[in-house]
Residue frames relative to the residue before (quaternion, step in Angstrom):
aa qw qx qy qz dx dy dz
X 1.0000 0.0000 0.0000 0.0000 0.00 0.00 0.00
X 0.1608 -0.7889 0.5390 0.2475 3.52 -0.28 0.80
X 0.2501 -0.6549 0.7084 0.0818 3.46 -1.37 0.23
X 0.0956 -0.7568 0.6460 0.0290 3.61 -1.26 1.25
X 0.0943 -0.7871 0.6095 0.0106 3.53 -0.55 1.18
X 0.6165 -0.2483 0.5876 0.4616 3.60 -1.97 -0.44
X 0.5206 -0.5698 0.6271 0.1054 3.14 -1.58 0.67
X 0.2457 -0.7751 0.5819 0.0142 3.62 -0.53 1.19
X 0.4933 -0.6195 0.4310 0.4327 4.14 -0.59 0.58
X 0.5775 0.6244 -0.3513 0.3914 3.80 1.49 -0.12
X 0.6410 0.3716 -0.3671 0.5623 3.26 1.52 -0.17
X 0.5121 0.7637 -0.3905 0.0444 3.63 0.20 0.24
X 0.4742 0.6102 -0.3744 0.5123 3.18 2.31 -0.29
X 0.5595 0.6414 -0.2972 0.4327 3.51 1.41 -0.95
X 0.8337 0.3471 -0.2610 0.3410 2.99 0.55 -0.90
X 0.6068 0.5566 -0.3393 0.4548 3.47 1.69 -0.89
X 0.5678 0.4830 -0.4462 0.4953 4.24 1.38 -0.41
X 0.7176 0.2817 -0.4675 0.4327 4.24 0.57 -0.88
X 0.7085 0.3860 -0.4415 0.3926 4.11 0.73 0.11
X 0.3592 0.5192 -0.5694 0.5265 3.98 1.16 0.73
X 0.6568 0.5974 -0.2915 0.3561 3.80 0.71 -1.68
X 0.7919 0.3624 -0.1469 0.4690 3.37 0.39 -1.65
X 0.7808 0.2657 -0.0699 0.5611 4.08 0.02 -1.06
X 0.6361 -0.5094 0.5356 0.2215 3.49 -1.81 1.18
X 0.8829 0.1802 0.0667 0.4284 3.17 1.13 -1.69
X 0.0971 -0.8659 0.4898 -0.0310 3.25 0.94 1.55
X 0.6336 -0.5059 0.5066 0.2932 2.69 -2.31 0.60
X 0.4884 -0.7523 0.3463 0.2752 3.61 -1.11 -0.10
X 0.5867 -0.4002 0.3492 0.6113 3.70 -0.89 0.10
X 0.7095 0.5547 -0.2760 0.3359 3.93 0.81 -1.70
X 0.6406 0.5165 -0.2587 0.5058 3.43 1.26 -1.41
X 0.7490 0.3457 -0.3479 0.4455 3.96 0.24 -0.01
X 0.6473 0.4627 -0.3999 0.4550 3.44 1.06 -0.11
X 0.8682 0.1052 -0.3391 0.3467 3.30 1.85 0.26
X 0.3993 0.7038 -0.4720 0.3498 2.42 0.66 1.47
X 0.1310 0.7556 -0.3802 0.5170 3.34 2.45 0.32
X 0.8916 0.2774 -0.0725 0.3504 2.60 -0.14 -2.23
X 0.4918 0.6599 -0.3514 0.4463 3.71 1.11 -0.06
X 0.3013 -0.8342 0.4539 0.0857 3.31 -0.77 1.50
X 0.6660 0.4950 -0.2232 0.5115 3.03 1.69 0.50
X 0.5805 0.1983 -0.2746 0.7405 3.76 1.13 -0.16
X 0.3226 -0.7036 0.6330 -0.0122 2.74 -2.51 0.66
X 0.1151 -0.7622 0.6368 0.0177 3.55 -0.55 0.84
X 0.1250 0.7586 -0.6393 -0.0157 3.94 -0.91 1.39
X 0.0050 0.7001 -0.7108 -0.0682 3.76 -0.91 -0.46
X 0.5713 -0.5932 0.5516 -0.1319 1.86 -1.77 1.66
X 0.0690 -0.8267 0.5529 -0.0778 3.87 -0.58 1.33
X 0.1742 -0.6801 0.7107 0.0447 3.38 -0.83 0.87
X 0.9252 -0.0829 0.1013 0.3562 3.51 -1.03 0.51
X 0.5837 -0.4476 0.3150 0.5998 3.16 1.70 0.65
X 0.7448 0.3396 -0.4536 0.3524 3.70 0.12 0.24
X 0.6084 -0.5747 0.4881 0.2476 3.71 -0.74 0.93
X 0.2246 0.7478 -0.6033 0.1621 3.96 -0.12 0.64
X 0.8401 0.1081 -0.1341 0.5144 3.79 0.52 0.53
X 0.1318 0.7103 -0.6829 -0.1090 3.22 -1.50 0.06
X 0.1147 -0.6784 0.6809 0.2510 3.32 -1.50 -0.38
X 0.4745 -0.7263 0.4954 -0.0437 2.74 -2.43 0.26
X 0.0861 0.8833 -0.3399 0.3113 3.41 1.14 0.92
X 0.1212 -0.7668 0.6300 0.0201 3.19 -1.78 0.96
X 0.1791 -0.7987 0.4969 0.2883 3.56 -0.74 0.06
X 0.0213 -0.8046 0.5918 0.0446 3.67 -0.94 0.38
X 0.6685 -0.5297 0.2347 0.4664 3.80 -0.95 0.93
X 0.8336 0.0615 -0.1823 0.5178 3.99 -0.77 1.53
X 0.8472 -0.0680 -0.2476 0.4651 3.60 1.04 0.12
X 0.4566 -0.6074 0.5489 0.3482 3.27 -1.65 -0.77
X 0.2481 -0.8006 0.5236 0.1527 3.05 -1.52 0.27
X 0.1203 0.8716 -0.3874 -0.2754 3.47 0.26 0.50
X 0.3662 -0.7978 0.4053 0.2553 3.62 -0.90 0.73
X 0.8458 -0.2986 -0.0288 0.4413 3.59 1.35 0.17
X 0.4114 -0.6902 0.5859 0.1056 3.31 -1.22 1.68
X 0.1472 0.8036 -0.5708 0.0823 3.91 -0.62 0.65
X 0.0070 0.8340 -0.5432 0.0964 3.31 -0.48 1.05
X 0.5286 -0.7889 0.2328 0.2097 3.57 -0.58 1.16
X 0.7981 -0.4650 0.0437 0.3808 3.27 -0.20 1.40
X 0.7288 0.2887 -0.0270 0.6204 3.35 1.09 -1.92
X 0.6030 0.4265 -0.4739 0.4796 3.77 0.96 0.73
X 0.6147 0.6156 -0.4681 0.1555 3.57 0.41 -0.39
X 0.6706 0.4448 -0.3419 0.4853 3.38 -1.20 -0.14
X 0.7211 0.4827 -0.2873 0.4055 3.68 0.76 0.09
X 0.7380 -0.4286 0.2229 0.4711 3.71 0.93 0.79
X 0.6300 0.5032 -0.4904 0.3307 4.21 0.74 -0.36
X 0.4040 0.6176 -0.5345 0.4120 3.86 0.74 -0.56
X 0.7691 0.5341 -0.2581 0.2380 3.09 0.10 -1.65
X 0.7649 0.4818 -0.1033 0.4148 2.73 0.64 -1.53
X 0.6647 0.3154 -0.3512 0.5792 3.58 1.11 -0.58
X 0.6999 0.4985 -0.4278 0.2802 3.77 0.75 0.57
X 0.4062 0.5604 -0.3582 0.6266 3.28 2.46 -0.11
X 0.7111 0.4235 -0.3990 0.3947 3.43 0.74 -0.33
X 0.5509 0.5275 -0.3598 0.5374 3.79 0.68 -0.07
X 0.8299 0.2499 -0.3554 0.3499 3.68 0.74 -1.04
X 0.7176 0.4980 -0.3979 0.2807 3.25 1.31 0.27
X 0.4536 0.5353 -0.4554 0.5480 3.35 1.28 0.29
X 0.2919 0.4737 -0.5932 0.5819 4.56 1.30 0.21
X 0.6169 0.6456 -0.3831 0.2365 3.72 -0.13 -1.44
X 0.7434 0.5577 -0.0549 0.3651 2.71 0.50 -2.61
X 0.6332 0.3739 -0.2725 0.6204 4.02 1.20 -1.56
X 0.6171 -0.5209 0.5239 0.2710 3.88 0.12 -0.22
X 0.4021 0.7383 -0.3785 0.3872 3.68 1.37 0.54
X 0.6534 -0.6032 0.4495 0.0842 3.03 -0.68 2.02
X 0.7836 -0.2136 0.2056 0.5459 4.03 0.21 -1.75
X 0.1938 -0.6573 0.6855 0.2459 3.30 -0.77 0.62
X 0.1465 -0.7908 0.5938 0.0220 3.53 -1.95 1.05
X 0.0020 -0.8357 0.5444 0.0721 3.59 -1.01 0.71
X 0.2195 -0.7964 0.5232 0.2096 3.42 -1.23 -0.25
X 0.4135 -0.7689 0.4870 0.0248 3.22 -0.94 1.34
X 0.4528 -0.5574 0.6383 0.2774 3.49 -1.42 0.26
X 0.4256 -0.7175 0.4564 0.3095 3.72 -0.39 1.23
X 0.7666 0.3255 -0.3255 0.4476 3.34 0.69 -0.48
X 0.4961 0.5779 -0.5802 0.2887 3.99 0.78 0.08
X 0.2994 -0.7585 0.5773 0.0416 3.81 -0.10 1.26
X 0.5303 0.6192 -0.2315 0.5309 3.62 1.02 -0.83
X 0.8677 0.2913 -0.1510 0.3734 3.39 0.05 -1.19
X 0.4118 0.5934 -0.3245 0.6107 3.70 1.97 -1.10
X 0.6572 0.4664 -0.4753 0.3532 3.74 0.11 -0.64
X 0.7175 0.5214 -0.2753 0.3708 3.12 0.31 -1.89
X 0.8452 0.1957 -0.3494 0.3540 3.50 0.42 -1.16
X 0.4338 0.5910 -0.5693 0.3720 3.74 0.68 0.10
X 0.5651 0.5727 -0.4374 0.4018 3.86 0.67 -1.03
X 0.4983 0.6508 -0.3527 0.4514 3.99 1.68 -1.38
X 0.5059 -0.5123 0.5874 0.3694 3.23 0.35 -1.14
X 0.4924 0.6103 -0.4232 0.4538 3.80 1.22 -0.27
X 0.3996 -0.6908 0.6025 0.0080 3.51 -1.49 1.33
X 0.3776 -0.5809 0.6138 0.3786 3.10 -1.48 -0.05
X 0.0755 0.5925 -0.8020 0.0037 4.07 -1.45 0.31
X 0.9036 0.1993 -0.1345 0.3546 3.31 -0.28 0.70
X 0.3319 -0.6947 0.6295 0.1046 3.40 -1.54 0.41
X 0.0003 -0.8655 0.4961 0.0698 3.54 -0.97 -0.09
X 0.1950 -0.8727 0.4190 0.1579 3.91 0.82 1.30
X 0.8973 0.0038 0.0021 0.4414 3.32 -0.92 1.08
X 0.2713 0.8174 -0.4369 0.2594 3.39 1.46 0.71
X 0.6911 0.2718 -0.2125 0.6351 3.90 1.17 -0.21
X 0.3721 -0.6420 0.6411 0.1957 3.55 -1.75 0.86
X 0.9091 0.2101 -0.0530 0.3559 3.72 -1.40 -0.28
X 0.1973 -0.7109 -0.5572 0.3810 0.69 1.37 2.55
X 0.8347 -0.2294 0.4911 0.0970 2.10 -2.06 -0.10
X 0.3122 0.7965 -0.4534 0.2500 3.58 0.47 1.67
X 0.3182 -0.7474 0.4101 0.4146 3.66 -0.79 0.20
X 0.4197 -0.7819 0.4311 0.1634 3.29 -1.03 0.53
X 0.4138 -0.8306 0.3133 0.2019 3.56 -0.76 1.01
X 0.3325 -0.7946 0.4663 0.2016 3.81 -0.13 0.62
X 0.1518 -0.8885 0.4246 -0.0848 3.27 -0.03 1.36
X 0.0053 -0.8315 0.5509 0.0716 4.30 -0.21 0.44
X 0.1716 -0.6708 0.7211 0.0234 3.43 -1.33 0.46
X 0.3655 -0.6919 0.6225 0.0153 3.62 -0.69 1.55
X 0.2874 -0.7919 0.5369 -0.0441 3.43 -0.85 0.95
């Protein structure tokens, strides 16, 4: 049974090794300790029997969200935590009164375009040369509420 919680400053090595694992351009040890402390972004993860196999990254702003990243550990994926730590973001959008929650994608992460189209999230957009190492554009994705 997984369980998504708040992020605790004990998950932060965890989280800074599955966002070194997953993204060219990870978040940092510094950037997640402030974003904890930030009364405006959010940092959950996602536990399965007590072991930590996702988190996400996410902000809210007046009518939507934004989420800045779903990351799920290598030898877990394809098995149901993405999801879940992305139903969990769009229902707390719900909870603040948020209209659409938005994200952005590596054009080529096929893997991840799947999952959230299966959400119900769209493309509205493009983004040229929006990601480094390498150098890819990035896809602007929305989810109606």
């Amino acid at each position: 049974m997984f369980t998504v919680r708040k992020a605790e400053k004990k998950d932060v090595k965890g989280i800074v090794k599955r966002e070194n694992e997953c993204f060219s351009t990870p978040e940092t040890e510094e950037s997640i300790y402030s974003f904890l402390k930030s009364q405006t972004f959010f940092v959950d993860v996602i536990e399965d029997e007590g072991e930590i196999t996702g988190h996400s990254i996410y902000f809210f702003v007046p009518d939507n969200a934004e989420i800045i990243s779903v990351a799920v550990t290598t030898d877990k994926r394809r098995m149901g935590y993405g999801r879940e730590l992305v139903y969990h973001v769009i229902n707390r959008a719900k909870e603040k009164g948020c209209k659409e929650v938005f994200l952005e994608v590596r054009k080529s992460n096929e893997g991840a375009i799947a999952l959230y189209t299966s959400i119900g999230f769209r493309q509205v957009g493009e983004r040229k040369n929006l990601y480094s190492k390498p150098v890819e554009d990035g896809l602007i994705m929305q989810y109606t509420i």
